[in-house]
N, C-alpha and C positions, 0 to 999 in steps of 0.2 A: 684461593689462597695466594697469600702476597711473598713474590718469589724477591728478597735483598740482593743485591751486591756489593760489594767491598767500596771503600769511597780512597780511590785514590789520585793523586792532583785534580782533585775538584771533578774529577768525573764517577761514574760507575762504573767497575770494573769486574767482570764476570771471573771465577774462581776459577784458575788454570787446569781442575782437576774436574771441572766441570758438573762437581759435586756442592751437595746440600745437604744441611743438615734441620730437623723439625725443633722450632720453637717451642715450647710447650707450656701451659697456664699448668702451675703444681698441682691448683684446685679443682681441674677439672683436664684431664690428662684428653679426655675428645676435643678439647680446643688448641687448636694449632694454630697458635699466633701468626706465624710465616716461616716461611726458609730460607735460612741464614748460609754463605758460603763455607762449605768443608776449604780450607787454603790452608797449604805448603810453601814452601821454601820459592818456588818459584812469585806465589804473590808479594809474602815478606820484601821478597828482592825489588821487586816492583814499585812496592810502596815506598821504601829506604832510599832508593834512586829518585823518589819524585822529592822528599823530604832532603838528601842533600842536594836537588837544587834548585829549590824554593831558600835552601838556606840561604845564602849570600845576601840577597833582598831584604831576606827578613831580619839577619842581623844587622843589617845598617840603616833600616825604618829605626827611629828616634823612639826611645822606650815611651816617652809621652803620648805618641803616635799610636804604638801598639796597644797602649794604658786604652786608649779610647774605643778601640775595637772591642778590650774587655768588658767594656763600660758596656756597649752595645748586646755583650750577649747576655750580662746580668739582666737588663732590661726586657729584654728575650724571654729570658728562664723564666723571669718576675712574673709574665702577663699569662707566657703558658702553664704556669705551676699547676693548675688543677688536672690539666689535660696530663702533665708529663705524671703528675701522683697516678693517675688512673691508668697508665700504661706501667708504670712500676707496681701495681696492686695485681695487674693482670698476670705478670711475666714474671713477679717473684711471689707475691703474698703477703708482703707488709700492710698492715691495717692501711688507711686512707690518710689518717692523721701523721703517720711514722712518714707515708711515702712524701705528703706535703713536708713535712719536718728535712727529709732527704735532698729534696728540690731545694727548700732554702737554702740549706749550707752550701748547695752549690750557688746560687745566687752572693751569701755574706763573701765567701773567698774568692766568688771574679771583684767583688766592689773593693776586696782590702787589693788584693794582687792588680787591680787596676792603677790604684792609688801610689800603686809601688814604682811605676814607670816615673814616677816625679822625685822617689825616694833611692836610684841605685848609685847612690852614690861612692863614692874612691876615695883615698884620702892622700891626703899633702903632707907633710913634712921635711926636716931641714936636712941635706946632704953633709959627709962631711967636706966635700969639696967646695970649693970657694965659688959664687955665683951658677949654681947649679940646684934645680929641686927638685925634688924625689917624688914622686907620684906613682898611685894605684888607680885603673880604671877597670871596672867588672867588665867581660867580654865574653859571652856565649860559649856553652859546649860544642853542641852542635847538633845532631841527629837526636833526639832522647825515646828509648821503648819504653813502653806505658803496657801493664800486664796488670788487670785488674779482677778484684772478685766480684759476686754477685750481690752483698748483704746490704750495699749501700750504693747501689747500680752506678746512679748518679752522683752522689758525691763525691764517693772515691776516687772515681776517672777526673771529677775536675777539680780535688784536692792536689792530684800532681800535675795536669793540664796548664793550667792558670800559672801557675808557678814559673814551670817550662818556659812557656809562650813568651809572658812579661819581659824575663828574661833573653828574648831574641831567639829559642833553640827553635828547630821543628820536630814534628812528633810522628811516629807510629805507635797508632794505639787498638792494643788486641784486648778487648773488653771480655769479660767470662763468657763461656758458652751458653751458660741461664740467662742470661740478660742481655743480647744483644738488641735489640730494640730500643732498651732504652738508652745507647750508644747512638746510633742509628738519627733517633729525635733530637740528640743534643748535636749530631753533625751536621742537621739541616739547620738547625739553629746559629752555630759558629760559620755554613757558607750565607745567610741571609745576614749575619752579625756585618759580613765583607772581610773576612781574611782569605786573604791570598791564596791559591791552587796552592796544594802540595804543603802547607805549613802545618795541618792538619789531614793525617791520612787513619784510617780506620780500617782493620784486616780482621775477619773473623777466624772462627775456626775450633775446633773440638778436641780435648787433649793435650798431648803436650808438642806435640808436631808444629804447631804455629808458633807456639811461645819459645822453643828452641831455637827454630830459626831464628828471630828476630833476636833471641839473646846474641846467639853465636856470629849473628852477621858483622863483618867487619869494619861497615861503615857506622855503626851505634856505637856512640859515643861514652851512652848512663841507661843505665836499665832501672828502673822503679818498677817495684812488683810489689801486690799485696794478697797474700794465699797461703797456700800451707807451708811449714816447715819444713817439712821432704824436699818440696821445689823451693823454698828460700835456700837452702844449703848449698843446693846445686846451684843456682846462677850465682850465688856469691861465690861458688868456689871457681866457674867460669869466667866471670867479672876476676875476680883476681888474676887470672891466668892470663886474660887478656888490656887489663889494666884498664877497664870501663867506671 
């Protein structure tokens, strides 16, 4: 049985708590995909630290530049698509066709958010001051937490992924507990893609212990979450508090 760890600045990084939790096929509960890290506060921190500083680099790489790394993992996703459906068929239960259906759209949204790197544009106009112009330029957040659910493993992680990235931020992303695997496959993918240590960090974990930290920690900038209403209230009402 295939023991994960947590992917943070481009490395493997073993769960501080020294703890694992069992992956499990829904359809057949004797199959234990692997074991995914139990992680707290202390990895959260780890990963957040390697993501702000990879950030600087990564906002000042040329969104064109970036565009092209995205380019590379669409082509990625494209070639593995059968393989990444058949590990989403395993790890949640979506028919064959749903899970290829699931791998496309992450595929269409890296090619549109690729495209986007040539499109962030700012705008001009007139001052009312005499030989003086007024300009906007888009400029990264920074940190972004990514908290996903299981019904669309892969899409939904790289519907706000891609987005992020384009846009120069870096990421901590806590994938659901049912699906970490196929988090996991699309991480080897984005370091084979060639993005940078630390622009991309991946933290598992069970409950609401991991996703708390990462809400609450001070250096996240934007939290994107997709889950239930109970926990949407709650990190908006924290997001508010702390102005993310």
């Amino acid at each position: 049985m295939e023991k994960f760890q947590n992917w943070i600045a481009g490395k493997n990084s073993a769960p501080a708590s020294g703890k694992h939790f069992e992956n499990l096929n829904p359809a057949d509960q004797g199959d234990v995909i692997g074991l995914f890290p139990s992680s707290g506060k202390e990895d959260i921190d780890k990963a957040v630290r390697a993501a702000h500083e990879a950030f600087p680099a990564w906002r000042d790489t040329p969104p064109p530049k970036r565009g092209e790394l995205i380019f590379k993992a669409a082509e990625l996703l494209k070639a593995k698509q059968d393989e990444l459906a058949r590990v989403i068929v395993r790890e949640m239960g979506k028919t064959l066709p749903e899970a290829m259906g699931d791998v496309q759209s992450s595929v269409d949204v890296a090619q549109f958010m690729a495209g986007e790197g040539r499109r962030l544009y700012g705008q001009t106009t007139f001052s009312a001051l005499n030989r003086r112009w007024a300009l906007t330029k888009r400029t990264p957040i920074g940190v972004c937490g990514l908290i996903t659910a299981w019904n669309a493993p892969m899409a939904i992680v790289t519907w706000k992924l891609f987005p992020a990235l384009i846009c120069g931020n870096t990421v901590v992303l806590k994938p659901s507990e049912d699906t970490p695997l196929t988090a996991y496959r699309l991480g080897e993918i984005l370091k084979e893609a060639g993005f940078p240590d630390g622009v991309v960090n991946i933290v598992y974990g069970v409950g609401e212990e991991t996703g708390k930290a990462l809400v609450d920690h001070p250096d996240v900038q934007l939290i994107s979450f997709t889950g239930s209403s109970r926990v949407g209230r709650m990190i908006s009402a924290e997001c508010g508090r702390s102005l993310k």
